[in-house]
MITI-595756 format. One line per field, with one value per residue (C-alpha): residue number from 1; x, y, z. Coordinates in steps of 0.1 Angstrom, whole numbers, plus 5000, padded with zeros to 4 digits. Each point is the difference from the previous one (the first is absolute). Layout:
n	c(NUM; ...)
X	c(X; ...)
Y	c(Y; ...)
Z	c(Z; ...)
END
This chain:
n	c(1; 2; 3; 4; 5; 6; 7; 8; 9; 10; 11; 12; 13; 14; 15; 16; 17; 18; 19; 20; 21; 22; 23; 24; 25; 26; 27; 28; 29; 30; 31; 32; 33; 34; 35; 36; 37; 38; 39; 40; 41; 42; 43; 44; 45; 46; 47; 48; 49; 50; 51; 52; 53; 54; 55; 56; 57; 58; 59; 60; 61; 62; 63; 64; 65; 66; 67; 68; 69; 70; 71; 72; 73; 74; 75; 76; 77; 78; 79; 80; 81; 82; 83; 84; 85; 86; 87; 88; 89; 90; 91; 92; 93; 94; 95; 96; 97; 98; 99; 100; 101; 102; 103; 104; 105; 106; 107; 108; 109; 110; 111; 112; 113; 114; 115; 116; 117; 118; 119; 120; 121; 122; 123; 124; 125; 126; 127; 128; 129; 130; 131; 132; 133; 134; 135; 136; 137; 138; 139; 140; 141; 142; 143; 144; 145; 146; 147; 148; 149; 150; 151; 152; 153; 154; 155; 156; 157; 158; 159; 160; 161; 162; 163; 164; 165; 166; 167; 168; 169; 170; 171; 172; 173; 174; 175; 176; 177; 178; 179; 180; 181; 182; 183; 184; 185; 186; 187; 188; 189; 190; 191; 192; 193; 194; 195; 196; 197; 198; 199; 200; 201; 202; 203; 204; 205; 206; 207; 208; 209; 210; 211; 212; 213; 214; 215; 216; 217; 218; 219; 220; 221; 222; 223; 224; 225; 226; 227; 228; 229; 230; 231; 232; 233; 234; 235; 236; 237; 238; 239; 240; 241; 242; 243; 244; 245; 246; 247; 248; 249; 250; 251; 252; 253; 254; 255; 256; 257; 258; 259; 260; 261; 262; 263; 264; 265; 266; 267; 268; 269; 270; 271; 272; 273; 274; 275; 276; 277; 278; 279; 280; 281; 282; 283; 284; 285; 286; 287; 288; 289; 290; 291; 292; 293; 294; 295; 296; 297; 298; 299; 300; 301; 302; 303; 304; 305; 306; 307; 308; 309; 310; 311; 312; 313; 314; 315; 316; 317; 318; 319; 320; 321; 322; 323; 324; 325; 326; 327; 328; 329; 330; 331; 332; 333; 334; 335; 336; 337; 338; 339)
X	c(7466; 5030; 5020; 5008; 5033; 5010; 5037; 5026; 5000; 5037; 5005; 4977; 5018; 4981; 5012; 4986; 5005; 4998; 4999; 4965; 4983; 5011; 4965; 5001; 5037; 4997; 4976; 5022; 5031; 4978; 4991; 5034; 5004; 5036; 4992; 5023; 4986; 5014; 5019; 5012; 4977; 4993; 4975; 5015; 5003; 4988; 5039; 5004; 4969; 5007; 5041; 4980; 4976; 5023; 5013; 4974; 4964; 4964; 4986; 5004; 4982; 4999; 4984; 4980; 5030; 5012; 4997; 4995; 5000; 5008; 5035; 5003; 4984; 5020; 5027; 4985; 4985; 4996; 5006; 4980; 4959; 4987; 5000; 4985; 4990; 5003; 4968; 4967; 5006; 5018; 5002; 5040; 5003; 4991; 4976; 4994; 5036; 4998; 4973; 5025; 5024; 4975; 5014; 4974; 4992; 4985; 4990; 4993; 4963; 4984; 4980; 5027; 5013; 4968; 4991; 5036; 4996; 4963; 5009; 5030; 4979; 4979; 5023; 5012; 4957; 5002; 5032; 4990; 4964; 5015; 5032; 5022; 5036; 4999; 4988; 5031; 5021; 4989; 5003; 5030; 5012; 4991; 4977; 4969; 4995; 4962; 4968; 4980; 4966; 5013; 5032; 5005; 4965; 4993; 4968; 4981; 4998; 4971; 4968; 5022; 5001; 5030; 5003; 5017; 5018; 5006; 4980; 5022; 5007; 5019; 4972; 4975; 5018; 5005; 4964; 4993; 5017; 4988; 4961; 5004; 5023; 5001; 4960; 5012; 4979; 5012; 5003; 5018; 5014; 5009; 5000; 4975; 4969; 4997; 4972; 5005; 5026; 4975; 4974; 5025; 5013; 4971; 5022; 4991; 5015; 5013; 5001; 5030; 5026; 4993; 4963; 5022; 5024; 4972; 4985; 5028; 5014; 5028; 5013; 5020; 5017; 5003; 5003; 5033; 5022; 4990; 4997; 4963; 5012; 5034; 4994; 4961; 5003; 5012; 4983; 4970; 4991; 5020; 4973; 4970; 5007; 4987; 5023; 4996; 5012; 5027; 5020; 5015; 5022; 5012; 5000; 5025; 5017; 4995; 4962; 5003; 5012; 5023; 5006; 4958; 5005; 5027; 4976; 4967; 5016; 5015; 4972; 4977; 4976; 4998; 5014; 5030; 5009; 5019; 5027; 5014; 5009; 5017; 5002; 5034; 5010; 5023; 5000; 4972; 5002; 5000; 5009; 5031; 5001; 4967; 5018; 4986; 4969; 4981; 5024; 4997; 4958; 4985; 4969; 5019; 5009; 5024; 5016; 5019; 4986; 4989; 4967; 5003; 5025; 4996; 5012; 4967; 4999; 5033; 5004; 4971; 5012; 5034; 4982; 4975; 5036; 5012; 4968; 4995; 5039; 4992; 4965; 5023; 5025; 4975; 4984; 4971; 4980; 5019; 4971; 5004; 5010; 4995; 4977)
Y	c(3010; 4989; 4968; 4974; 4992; 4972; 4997; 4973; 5016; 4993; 5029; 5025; 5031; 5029; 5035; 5021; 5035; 5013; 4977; 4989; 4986; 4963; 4979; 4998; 5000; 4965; 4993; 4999; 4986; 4968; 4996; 4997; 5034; 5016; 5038; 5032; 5032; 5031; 5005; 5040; 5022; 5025; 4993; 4980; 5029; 4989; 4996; 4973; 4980; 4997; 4988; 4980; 4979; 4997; 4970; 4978; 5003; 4977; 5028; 5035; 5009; 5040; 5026; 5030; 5022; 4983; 5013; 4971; 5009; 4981; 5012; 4976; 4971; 5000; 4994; 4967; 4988; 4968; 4990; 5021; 4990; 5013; 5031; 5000; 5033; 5002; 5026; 5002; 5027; 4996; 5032; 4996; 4973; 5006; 4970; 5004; 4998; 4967; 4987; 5011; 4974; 4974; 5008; 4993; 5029; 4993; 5022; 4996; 5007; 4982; 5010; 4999; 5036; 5009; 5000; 5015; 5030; 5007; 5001; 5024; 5022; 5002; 5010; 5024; 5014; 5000; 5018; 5028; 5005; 4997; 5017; 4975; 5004; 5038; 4990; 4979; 5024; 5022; 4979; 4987; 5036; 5001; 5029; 4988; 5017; 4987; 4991; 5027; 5001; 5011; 4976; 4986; 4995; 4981; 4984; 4973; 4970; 4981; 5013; 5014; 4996; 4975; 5003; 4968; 5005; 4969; 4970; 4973; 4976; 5026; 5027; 4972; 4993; 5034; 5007; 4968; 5018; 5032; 4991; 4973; 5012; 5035; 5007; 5021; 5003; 4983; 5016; 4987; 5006; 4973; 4992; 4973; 5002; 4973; 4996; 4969; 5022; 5027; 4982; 4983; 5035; 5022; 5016; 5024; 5003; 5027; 5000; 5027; 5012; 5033; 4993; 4980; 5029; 5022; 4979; 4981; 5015; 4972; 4990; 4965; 4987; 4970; 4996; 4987; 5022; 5002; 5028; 5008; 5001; 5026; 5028; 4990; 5020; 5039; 5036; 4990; 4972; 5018; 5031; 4980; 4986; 5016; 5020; 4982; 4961; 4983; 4978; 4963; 4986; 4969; 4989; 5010; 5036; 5017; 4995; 5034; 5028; 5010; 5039; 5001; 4984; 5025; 5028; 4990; 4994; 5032; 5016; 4984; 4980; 4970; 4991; 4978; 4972; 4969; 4979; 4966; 5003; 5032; 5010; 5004; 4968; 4998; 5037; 5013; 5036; 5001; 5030; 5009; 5039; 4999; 5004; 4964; 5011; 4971; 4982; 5031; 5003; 4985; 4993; 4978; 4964; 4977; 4963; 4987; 4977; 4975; 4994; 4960; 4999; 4975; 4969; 4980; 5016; 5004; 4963; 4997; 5015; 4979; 4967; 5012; 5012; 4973; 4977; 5016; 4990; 4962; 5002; 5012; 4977; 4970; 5006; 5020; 5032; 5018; 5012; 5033; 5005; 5037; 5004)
Z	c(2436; 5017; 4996; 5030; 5008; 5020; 5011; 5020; 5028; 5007; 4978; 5010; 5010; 5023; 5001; 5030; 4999; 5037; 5032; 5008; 5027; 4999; 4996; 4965; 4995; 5022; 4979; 4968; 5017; 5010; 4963; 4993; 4981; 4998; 5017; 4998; 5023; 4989; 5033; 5001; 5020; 4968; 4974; 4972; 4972; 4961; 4995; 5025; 4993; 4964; 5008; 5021; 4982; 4972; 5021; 4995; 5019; 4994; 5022; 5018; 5034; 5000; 5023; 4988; 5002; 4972; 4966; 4977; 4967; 4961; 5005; 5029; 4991; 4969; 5024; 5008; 4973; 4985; 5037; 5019; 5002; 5029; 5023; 5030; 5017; 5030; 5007; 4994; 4970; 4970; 4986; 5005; 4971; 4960; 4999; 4963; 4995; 5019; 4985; 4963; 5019; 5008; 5039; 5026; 5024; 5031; 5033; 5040; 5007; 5029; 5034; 5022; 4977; 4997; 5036; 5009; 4980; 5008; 5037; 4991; 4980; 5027; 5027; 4977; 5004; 5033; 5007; 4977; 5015; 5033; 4997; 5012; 4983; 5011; 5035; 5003; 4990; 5025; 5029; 4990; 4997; 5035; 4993; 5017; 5035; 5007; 4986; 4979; 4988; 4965; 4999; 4959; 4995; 4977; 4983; 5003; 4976; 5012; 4978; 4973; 4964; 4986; 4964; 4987; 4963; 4979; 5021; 4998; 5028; 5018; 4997; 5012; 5029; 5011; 4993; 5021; 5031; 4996; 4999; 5024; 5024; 5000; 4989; 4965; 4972; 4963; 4971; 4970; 4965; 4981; 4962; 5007; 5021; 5035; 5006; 5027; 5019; 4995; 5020; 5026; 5011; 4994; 4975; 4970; 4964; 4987; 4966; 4991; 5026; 5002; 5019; 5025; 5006; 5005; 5027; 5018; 5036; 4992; 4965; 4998; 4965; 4990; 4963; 4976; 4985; 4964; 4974; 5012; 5037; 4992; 5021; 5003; 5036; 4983; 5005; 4987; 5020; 5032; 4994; 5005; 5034; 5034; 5014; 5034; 4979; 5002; 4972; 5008; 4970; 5004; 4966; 4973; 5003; 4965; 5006; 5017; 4984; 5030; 4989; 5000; 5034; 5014; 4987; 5011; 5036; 4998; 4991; 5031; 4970; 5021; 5035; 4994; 4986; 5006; 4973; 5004; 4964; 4980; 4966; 4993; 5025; 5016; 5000; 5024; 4981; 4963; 4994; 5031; 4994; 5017; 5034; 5007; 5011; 4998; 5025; 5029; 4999; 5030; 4984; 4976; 5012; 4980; 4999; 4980; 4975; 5033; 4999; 4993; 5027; 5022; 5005; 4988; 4968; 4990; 5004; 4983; 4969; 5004; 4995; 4972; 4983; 5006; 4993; 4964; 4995; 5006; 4982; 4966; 5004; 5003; 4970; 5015; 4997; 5027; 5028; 4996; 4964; 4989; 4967)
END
């Protein structure tokens, strides 16, 4: 149970850690809110943040790369009553050591991120089964001479089997343009059963993972970071997949067990696979004596961390920050407040 606050809101003081897209920063100005934006192109370390909200701050807008833990909200505490994430997860922030604090913790789900990062993930599909970022690279290499029957072939997706991990509103959506625009077949693993998206997408229910990895020619994930999901992809799980699938993570990097990942591409126990997230981020390669190999495999495509990026979504998430801000300091239940 938390307690509502409800403040004059000539004194209401915003710290922003990293420049954001400026819809919900208008947003707050309008309201009258006094707004500092951390304004050096490095990540504010722990160090700073604390000096930082030791001046004085109602509430703190963060991104996922920062680490928000007791430590720092002691640093702004009594003042400090609400952070505002901006991302979808939260796995960034100690939310029980907010909740210790009676600090509100909020996040930035909505369909505009939802719909950004289904299309990413599945560009990231179709430029594994079809080869694309090595294709590039060879014509920009200026290596191709003519066509060839036998040129980077690569494999169809249309009639294959997508096997969607965690079946949140990302996971439906990508399902949604798989079956309807690319003719896939659904399977899913989720902690509870759907039986409406089951019917809407001709989908099927599997009830653990490992009868998905058996069965998928493309694996997508799509769950939270949490202590059940830690390295939920490893050797095991890696073992059980056709040699001939791919993997598409686009959801939080320790979910795969990257070393399991380096070996089982190594060792040819699936086709490729393709990151937008990394479990050591920012690091793309946990472990750097490994002569980077992740990074130089052409059947391994990578971005870096962009799969919300566009300009829809990312404004998106600056006015639900901001929106969840307002809702707090008006004596409401912020929209998106984290449980």
């Amino acid at each position: 149970m938390w307690i509502k606050f409800r403040y004059n809101k000539g004194m209401l003081k915003i710290f922003v850690t990293r420049d954001i897209p400026d819809a919900g920063i208008k947003m707050l100005q309008e309201k009258g809110y006094e707004i500092k934006i951390w304004s050096k192109s490095e990540h504010i370390s722990e160090k700073e943040l604390i000096a930082e909200l030791k001046n004085g701050y109602d509430a703190l807008l963060c991104l996922l790369t920062d680490k928000i833990n007791g430590k720092i909200m002691d640093a702004g505490v009594p003042r400090l009553k609400v952070i505002s994430n901006y991302a979808v997860g939260f796995d960034n922030i100690d939310v029980e050591a907010g909740k210790q604090r009676n600090i509100l913790i909020t996040n930035t789900p909505g369909p505009e991120i939802s719909e950004a990062v289904a299309e990413h993930t599945f560009a990231l599909m179709l430029t594994l089964a079809r080869r694309i970022a090595e294709a590039d690279k060879f014509a920009k290499a200026e290596k191709y001479k003519g066509w060839e029957p036998k040129l980077f072939l690569g494999t169809d997706v249309y009639n294959k089997t997508l096997g969607i991990v965690g079946l949140g509103r990302i996971g439906a959506a990508v399902a949604q343009r798989a079956a309807n625009g690319f003719g896939m077949k659904i399977i899913y693993h989720d902690v509870q059963r759907n039986e409406e998206f089951e019917k809407k997408y001709n989908a099927i229910y599997k009830k653990t993972l490992d009868e998905l990895l058996k069965e998928a020619d493309f694996v997508s994930l799509h769950v939270p970071l949490l202590p059940t999901t830690h390295h939920l992809i490893s050797n095991q799980q890696l073992s059980l997949m056709k040699p001939s699938a791919f993997l598409i993570n686009t959801a939080r990097g320790p979910v795969v067990d990257e070393l399991a990942l380096l070996k089982a591409l190594k060792e040819k126990k699936i086709a490729g696979a393709a990151l937008d997230v990394f479990e050591c981020e920012p690091l793309i390669d946990c472990v750097l004596t490994d002569n980077l190999e992740l990074r130089k495999m052409n059947n391994v495509v990578l971005t870096p961390h962009t799969a919300s990026a566009t300009v829809e979504a990312r404004q998106a998430m600056s006015r639900t920050a901001a929106l969840n801000i307002i809702a707090a300091f008006e004596g409401q239940t912020p929209p998106n407040l984290v449980k």
